[in-house]
C-alpha positions as CSV (number, residue, x, y, z in Angstrom):
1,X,0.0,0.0,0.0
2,X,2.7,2.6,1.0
3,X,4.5,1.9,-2.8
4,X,1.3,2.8,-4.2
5,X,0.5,6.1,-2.7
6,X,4.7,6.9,-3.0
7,X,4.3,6.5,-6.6
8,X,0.9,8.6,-6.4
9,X,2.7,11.4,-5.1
10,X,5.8,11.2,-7.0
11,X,3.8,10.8,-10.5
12,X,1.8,13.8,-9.3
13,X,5.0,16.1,-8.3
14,X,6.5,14.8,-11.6
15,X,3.2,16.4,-13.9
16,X,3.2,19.6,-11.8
17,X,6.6,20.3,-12.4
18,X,6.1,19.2,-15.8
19,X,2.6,21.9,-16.3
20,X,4.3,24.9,-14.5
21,X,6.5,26.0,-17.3
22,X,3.6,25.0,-20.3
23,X,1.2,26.6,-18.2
24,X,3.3,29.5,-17.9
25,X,4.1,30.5,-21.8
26,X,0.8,29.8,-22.5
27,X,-0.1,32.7,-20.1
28,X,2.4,35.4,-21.8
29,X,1.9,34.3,-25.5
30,X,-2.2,34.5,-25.2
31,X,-1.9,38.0,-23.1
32,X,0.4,39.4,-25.7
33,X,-1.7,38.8,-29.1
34,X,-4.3,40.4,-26.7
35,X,-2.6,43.3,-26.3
36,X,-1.6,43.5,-29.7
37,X,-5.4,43.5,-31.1
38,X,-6.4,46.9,-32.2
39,X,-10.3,47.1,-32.9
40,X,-12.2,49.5,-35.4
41,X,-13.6,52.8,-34.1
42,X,-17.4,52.7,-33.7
43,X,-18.5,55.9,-35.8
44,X,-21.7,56.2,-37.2
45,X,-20.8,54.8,-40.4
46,X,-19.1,51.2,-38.8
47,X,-21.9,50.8,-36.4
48,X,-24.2,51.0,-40.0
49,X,-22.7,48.7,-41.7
50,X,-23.5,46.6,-38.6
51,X,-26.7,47.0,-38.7
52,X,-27.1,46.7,-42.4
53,X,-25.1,43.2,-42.2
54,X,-27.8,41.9,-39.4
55,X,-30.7,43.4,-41.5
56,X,-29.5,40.7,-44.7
57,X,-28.6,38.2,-42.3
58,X,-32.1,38.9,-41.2
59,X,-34.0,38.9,-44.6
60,X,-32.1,35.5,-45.9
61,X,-32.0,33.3,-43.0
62,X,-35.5,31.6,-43.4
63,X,-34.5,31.1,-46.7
64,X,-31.6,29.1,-45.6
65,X,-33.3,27.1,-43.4
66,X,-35.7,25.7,-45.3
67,X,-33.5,25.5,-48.2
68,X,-31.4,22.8,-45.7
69,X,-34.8,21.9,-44.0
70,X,-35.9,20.3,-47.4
71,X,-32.5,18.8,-48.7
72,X,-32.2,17.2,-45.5
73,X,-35.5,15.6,-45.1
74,X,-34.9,14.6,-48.6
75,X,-31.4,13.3,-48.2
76,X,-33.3,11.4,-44.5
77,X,-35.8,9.8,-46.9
78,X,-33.7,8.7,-49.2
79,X,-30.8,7.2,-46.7
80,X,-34.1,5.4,-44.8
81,X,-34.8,3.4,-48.4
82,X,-31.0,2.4,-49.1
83,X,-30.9,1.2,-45.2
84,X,-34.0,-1.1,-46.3
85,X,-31.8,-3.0,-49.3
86,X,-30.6,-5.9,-48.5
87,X,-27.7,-5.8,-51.4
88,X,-24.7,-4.1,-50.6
89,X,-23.6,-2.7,-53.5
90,X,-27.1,-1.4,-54.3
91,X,-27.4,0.3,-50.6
92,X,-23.7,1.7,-51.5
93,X,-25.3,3.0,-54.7
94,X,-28.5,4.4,-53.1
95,X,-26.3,6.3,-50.5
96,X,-23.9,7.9,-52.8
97,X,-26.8,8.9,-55.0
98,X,-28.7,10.2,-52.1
99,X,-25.4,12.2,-50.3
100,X,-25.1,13.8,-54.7
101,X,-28.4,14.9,-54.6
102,X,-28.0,16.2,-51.4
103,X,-24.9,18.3,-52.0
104,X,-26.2,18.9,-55.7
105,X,-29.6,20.5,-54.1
106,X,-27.5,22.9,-51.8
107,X,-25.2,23.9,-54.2
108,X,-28.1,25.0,-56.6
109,X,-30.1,26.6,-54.4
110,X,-27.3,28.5,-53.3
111,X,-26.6,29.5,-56.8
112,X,-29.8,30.2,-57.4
113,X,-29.6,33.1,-54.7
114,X,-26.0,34.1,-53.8
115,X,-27.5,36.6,-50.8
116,X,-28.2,33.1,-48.9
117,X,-25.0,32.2,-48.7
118,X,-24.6,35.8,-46.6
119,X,-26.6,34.0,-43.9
120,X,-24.3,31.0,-43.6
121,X,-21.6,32.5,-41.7
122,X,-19.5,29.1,-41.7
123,X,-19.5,26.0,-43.8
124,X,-19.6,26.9,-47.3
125,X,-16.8,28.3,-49.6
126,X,-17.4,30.6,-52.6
127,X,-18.3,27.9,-54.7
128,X,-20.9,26.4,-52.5
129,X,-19.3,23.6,-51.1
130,X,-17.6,22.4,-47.4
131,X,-14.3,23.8,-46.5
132,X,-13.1,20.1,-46.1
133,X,-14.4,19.4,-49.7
134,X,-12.1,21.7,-52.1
C-alpha cells in the first residue's frame, strides 16, 4: 500500500513540475496577441454597416433554413430506403446517390440566390461547397 500512494505522489510532483512551465508561456503568448489587437472605431458609419449586415442576415435566414430543411429531409428519406436494401452494392449506390443529390440541391439553391450564402456565416466556400471538400 505505501508503494502505491509513493508512486501517487511522485507521479503527481512529476506532472506539476512538468505543467508549470507550459502553463506558464501559454499565459504570456495569449496576453500578448491580446494586447496587440487593435479594434475599429465605432463611428456612425461602422456601427451602420453593422446593422445593415444583421438586417441581410435577417432577410435570408428563413431562406436558408428551409432550403437545408428540405434537402435534408430529402437526403433522410432517401438514406431510410437504401438502409431497407438488402444488397450491398445497391445500398452503397442508393447512398452515394442520395449524399449527390444532397450536396447537388445545396449547391443549386445557393446559386440560385447568392445573398443566402450571406446567412451562412460558416461551412460553405465561394463555390458552395464544405471547406473540407475543395
Amino acid at each position: 500500500m505505501k508503494r502505491f500512494i509513493a508512486a501517487g505522489v511522485l507521479t503527481g510532483l512529476s506532472a506539476l513540475a512538468l505543467a508549470a512551465p507550459i502553463a506558464g508561456a501559454q499565459g504570456v503568448g495569449s496576453s500578448a496577441s491580446a494586447q496587440a489587437r487593435v479594434r475599429p472605431s465605432l463611428t456612425q458609419e461602422n456601427v451602420q454597416k453593422m446593422i445593415d449586415k444583421h438586417n441581410k442576415f435577417l432577410t435570408n435566414i428563413d431562406a436558408v433554413v428551409s432550403l437545408f430543411k428540405n434537402a435534408t429531409t430529402t437526403h433522410r428519406d432517401a438514406l431510410v430506403a437504401a438502409s431497407n436494401m438488402t444488397d450491398a452494392t445497391a445500398r452503397k449506390a442508393a447512398v452515394k446517390s442520395a449524399n449527390e443529390a444532397y450536396r447537388t440541391t445545396i449547391q443549386n439553391g445557393l446559386k440560385a440566390n447568392p445573398d443566402l450564402k450571406f446567412a451562412m456565416h460558416f461551412g460553405l466556400n465561394k463555390e458552395g461547397r464544405g471547406s473540407k471538400n475543395k
